[in-house]
One Martini backbone bead per residue (centre of mass of N, CA, C, O) as a GRO file, in nm:
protein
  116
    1UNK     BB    1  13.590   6.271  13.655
    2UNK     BB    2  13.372   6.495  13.695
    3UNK     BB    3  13.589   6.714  13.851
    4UNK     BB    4  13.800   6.715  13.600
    5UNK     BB    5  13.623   6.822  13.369
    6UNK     BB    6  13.512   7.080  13.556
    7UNK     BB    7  13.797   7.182  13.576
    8UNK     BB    8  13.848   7.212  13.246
    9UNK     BB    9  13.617   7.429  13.242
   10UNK     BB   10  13.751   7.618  13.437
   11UNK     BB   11  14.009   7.689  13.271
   12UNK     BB   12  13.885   7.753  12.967
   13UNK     BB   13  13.727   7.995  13.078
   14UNK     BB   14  13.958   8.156  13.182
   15UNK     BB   15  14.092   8.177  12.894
   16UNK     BB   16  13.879   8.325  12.752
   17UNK     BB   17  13.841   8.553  12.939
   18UNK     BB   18  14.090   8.663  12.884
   19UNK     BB   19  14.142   8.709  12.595
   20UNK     BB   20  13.897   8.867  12.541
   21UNK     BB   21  14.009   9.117  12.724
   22UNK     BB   22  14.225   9.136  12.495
   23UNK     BB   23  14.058   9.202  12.283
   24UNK     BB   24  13.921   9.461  12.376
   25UNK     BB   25  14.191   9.579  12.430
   26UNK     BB   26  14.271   9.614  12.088
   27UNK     BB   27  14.040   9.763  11.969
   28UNK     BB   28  14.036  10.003  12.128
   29UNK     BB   29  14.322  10.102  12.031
   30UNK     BB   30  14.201  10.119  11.729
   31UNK     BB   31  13.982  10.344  11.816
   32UNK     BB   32  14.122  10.593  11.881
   33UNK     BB   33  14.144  10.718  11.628
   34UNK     BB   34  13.807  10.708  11.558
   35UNK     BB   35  13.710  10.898  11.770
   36UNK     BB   36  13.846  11.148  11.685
   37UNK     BB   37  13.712  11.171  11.400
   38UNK     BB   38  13.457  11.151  11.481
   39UNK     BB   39  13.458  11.406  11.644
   40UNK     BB   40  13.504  11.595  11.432
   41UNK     BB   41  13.272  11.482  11.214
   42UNK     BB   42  13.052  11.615  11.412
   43UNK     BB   43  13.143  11.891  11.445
   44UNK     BB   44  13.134  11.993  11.150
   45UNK     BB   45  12.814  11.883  11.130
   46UNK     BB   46  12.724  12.091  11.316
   47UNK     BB   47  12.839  12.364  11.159
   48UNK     BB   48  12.686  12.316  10.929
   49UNK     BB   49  12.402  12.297  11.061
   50UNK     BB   50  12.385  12.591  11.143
   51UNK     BB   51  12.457  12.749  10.903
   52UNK     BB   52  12.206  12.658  10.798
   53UNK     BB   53  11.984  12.763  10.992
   54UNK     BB   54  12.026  13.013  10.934
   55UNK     BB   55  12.000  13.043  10.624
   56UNK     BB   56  11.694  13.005  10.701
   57UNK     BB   57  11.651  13.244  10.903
   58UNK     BB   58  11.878  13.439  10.688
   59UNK     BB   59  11.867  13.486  10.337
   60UNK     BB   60  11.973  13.761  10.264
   61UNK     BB   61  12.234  13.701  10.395
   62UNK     BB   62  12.312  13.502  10.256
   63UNK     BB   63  12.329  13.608   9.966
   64UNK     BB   64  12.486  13.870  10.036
   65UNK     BB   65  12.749  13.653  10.095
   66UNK     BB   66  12.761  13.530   9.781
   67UNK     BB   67  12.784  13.755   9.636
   68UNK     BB   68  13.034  13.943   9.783
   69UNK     BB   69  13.215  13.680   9.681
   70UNK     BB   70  13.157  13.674   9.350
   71UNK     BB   71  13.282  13.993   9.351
   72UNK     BB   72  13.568  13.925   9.496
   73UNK     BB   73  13.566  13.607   9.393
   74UNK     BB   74  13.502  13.455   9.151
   75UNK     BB   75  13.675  13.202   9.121
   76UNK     BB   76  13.637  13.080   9.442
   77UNK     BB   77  13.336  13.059   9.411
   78UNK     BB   78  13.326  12.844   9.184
   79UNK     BB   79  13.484  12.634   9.362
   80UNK     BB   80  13.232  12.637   9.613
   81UNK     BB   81  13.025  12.556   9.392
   82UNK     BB   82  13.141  12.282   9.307
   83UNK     BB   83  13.184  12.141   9.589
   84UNK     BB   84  12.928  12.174   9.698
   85UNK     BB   85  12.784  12.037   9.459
   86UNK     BB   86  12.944  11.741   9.539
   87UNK     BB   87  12.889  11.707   9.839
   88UNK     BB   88  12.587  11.676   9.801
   89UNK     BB   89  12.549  11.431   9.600
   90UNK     BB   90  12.675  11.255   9.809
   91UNK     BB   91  12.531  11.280  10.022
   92UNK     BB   92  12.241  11.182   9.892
   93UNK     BB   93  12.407  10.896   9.807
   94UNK     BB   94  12.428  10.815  10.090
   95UNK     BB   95  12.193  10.839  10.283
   96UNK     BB   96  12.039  10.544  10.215
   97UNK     BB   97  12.253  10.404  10.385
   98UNK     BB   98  12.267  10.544  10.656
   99UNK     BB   99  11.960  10.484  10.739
  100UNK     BB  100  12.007  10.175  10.713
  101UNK     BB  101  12.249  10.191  10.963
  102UNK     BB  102  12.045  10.326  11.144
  103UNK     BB  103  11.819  10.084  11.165
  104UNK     BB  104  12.028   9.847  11.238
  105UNK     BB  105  12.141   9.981  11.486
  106UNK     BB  106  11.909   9.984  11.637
  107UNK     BB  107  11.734   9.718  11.617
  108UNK     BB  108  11.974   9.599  11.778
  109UNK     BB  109  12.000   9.803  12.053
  110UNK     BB  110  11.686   9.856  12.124
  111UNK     BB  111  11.665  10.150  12.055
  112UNK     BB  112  11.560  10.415  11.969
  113UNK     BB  113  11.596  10.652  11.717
  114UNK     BB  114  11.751  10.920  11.641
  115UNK     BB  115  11.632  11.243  11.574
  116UNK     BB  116  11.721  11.446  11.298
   0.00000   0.00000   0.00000
């Protein structure tokens, strides 16, 4: 009695354990589109990030950049200080939700947070 019980649950356990690794491998080829994308918009945000960073360590070049943008194309120039100042208000507005997202994956994660 008690070792078909066994051999009952040595089986329902076989057969969970294939199950799960077919959920595994499910879920992966569905991450596959997301991990493109997650490349992408990870380089596009190094690149954002140096092109700040320099224009904090050369203001001048920034500006002087800027003007002869809106001297060469005033419509376009204004196009892209709209979308840059709706980008900007989206970013401040979605910030503290991704700070909680970032708080609480480390927590869970047992890793502590990387300085941004």
């Amino acid at each position: 009695m008690m070792r078909a019980r066994l051999l009952a649950l040595a089986e329902r356990r076989t057969r969970l354990v294939a199950r799960a690794q077919a959920d595994r491998e499910s879920v992966a080829r569905l991450l596959v589109p997301l991990d493109a994308a997650s490349s992408m918009a990870l380089a596009v945000y190094n690149v954002a990030r140096r092109v700040v960073h320099e224009a904090r360590e050369h203001p001048l070049f920034a500006i002087a950049s800027g003007v002869a943008l809106a001297a060469i194309r005033p419509r376009r120039a204004i196009a892209w200080i709209v979308k840059g100042w709706s980008f900007y208000r989206m970013y401040r507005s979605l910030l503290p939700v991704w700070q909680r997202f970032a708080a609480g994956a480390a927590a869970t994660s047992g890793r502590p947070r990387h300085p941004s």
